[in-house]
C-alpha positions in Angstrom: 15.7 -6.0 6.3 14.5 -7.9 9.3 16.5 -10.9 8.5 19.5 -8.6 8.0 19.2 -7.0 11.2 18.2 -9.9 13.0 20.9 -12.1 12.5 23.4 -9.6 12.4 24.7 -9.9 8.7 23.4 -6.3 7.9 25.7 -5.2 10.5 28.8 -7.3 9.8 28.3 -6.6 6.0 26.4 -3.8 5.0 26.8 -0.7 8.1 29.3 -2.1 10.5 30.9 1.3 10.9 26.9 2.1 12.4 26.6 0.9 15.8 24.2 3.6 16.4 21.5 2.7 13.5 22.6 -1.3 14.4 20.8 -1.0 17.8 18.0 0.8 16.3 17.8 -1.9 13.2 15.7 -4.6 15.0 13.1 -2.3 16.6 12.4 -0.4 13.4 12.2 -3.6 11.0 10.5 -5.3 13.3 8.0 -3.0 13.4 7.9 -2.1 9.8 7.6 -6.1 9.0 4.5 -6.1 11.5 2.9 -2.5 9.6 3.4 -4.1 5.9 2.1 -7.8 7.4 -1.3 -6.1 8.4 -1.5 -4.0 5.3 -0.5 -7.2 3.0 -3.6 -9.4 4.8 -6.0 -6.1 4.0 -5.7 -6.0 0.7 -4.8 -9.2 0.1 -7.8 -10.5 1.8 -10.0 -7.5 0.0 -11.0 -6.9 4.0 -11.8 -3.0 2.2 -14.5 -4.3 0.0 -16.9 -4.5 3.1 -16.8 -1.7 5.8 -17.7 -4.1 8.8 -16.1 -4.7 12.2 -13.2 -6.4 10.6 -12.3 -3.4 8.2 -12.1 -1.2 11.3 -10.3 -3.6 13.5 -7.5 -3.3 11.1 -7.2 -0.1 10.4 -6.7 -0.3 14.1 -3.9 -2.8 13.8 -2.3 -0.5 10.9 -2.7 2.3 13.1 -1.3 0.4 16.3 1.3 -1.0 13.7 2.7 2.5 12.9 2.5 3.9 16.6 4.9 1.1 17.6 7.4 2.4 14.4 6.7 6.1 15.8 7.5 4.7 19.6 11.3 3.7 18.0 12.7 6.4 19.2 10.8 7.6 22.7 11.0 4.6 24.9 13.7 2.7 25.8 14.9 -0.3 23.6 14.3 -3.4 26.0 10.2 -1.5 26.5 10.0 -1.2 22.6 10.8 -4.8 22.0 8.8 -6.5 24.9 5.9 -4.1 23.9 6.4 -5.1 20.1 6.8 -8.9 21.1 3.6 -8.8 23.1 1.6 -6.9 20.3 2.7 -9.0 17.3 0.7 -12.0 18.6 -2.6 -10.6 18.5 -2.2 -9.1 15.4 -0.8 -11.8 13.1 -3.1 -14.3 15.2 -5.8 -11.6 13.6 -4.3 -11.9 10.4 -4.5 -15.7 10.8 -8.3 -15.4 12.0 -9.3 -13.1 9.4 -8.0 -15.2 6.5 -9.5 -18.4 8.3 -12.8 -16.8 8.4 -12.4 -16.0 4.8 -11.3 -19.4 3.7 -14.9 -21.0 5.4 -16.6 -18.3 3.6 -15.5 -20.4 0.4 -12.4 -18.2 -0.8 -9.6 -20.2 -2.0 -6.7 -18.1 -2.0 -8.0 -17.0 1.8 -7.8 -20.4 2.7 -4.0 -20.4 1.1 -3.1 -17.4 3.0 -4.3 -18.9 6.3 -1.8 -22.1 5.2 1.0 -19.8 4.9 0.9 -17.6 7.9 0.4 -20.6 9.9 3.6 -22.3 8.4 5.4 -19.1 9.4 3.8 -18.9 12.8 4.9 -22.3 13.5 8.7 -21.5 12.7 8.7 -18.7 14.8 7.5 -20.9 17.5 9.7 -23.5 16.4 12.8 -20.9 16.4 11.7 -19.6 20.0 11.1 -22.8 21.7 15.2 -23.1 20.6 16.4 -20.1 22.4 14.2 -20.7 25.1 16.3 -24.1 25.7 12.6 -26.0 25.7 14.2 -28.2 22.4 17.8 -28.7 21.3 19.7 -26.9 18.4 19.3 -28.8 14.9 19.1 -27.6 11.5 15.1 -27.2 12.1 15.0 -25.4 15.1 18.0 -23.1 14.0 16.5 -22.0 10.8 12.2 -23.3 11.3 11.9 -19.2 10.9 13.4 -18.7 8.0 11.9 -22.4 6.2 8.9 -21.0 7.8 9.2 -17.4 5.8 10.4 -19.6 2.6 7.5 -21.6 2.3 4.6 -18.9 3.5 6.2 -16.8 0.5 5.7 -19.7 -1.6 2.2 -20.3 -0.5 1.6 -16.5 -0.7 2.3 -16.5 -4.3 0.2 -19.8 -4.8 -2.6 -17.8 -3.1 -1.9 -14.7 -5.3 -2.5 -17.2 -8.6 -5.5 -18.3 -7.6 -6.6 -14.7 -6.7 -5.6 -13.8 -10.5 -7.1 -16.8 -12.0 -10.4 -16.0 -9.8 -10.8 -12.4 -10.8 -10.3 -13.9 -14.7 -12.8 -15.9 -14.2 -15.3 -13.2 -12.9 -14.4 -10.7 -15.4 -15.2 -13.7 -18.3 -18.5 -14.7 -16.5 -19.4 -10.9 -16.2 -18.5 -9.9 -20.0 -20.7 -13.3 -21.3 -23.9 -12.1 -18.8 -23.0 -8.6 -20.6 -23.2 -10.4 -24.1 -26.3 -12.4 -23.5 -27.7 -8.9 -22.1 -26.9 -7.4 -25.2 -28.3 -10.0 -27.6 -31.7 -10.2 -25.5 -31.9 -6.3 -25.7 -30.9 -6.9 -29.7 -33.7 -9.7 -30.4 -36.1 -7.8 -28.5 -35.6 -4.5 -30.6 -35.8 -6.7 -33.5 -39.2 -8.6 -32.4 -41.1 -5.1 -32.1 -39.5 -3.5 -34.9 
């Protein structure tokens, strides 16, 4: 939806008689992009499992996240956007932290995460430094968002198999200690029987 309303192809092909919901398009998925980002990294990054700091600190992001979607329609469009531009840095730079963090911990998929938001981080920059006129128009700097985007979902789902294969392996590891419990408990019945 982002893509859509960012290059202007939801508005050429899919509501171009909606001018009205077309200026309102950016704002919103920008800021719905931003709410699902911070919710994906929670749970992808099982952040709920501990109730620390971190836990906290984004439910604040979520919560910040969705006051910026509420703001949509109470502030003017220019304030929305700078606001939204200046507050997605922190929180996908937190996003970036947390799954950093995670990654020295010794989690894998963390480690894969923190790949892929990077590789999209470095698109947007990429894309910006364009518009900004700091590096000429190519193929790379026209599109480093959405190569950026391509290969984070790539490395997303990379991090997602190793999250599977991960929780496999913990559920085996936990049913064998469960078996050798069982047989212990089994011979010892049998000993003082």
């Amino acid at each position: 939806f982002l893509q859509l309303s960012f290059d202007g192809t939801g508005f050429q092909y899919l509501w171009p008689d909606m001018p009205a919901f077309n200026r309102w398009a950016i704002p919103i998925s920008f800021n719905l992009s931003l709410l699902a980002f911070v919710y994906f990294s929670y749970t992808f990054l099982n952040l709920h499992r501990a109730r620390t700091w971190g836990c906290y600190y984004f439910w604040f992001l979520m919560a910040l996240s969705a006051g910026l979607l509420l703001l949509t329609f109470t502030v003017s469009y220019g304030m929305l956007l700078r606001v939204s531009n200046v507050l997605s840095t922190p929180i996908i730079l937190s996003c970036l932290l947390a799954a950093v963090v995670m990654g020295y911990r010794g989690e894998r998929y963390a480690t894969v995460f923190a790949i892929a938001t990077l590789l999209f981080v470095i698109g947007l920059v990429i894309g910006n430094m364009r518009s900004l006129g700091v590096v000429e128009t190519n193929f790379i700097t026209l599109y480093g968002y959405m190569i950026g985007s391509v290969l984070e979902v790539v490395l997303f789902a990379l991090a997602l198999g190793i999250r599977i294969a991960e929780i496999r392996e913990d559920k085996l590891r936990a049913e064998t200690e469960a078996l050798n419990a069982r047989e212990l408990a089994v011979s010892n019945l049998e000993r003082y029987e």
